[in-house]
C-alpha positions in Angstrom: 0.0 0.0 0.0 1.5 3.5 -1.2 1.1 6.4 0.7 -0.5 9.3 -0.2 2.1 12.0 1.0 5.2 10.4 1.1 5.0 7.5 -1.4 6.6 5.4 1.2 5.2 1.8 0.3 4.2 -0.4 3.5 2.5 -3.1 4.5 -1.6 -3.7 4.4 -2.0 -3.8 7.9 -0.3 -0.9 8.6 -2.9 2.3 9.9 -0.2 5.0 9.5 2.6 5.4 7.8 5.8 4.2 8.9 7.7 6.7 7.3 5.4 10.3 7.5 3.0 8.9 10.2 0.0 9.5 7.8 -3.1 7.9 8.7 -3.8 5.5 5.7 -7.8 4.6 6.9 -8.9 6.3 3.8 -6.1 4.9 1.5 -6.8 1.5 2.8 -10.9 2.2 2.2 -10.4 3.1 -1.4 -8.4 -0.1 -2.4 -10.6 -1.9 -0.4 -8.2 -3.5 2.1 -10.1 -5.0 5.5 -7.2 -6.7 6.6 -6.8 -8.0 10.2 -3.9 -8.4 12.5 -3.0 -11.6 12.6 -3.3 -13.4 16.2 0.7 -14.2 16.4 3.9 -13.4 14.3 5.0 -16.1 12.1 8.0 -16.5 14.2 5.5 -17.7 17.3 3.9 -20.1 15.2 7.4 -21.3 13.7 8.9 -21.6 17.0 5.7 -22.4 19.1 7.0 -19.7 21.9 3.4 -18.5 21.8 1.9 -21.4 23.7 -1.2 -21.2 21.2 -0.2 -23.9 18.0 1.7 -27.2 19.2 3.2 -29.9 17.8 2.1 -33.3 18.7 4.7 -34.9 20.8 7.7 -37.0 19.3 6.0 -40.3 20.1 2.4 -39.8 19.2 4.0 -38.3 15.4 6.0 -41.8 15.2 3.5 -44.0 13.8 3.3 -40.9 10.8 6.6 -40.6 10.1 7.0 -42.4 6.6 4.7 -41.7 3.3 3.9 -45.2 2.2 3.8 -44.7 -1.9 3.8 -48.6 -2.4 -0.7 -48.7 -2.4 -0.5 -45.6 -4.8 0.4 -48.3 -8.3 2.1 -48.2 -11.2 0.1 -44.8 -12.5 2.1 -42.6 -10.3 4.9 -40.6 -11.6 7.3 -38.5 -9.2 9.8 -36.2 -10.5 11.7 -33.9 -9.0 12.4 -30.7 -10.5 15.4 -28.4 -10.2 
């Protein structure tokens, strides 16, 4: 999203501008962005240092540890691109 003074381009969730301060409600209006804060940073949900998303423990992820591609037949192709 561009700013209407500055022209300093910053994120959609942004109310001001980072760079002037300018309040971008009405810029955000106009191109029709609605865009809501997410509930944690992607570092949180990476890490898990929020507390909120959790990995299931080592032993209960054991018994889906391996992709078994031996029911899938002879129709399936895998190829790996570089």
């Amino acid at each position: 999203m561009k700013c209407d003074k500055c022209g300093f381009i910053s994120y959609d969730h942004n109310t001001a501008c980072p760079a002037c301060e300018k309040d971008l409600t009405m810029v955000r209006s106009r191109l029709g962005i609605h865009y809501v804060a997410p509930e944690i940073s992607l570092d949180e949900f990476f890490t898990g240092a929020s507390g909120l998303y959790q990995t299931a423990p080592a032993a209960a992820r054991d018994d889906q540890a391996e992709l078994d591609l031996d029911s899938v037949g002879d129709d399936f192709e895998f190829t790996l691109d570089d």
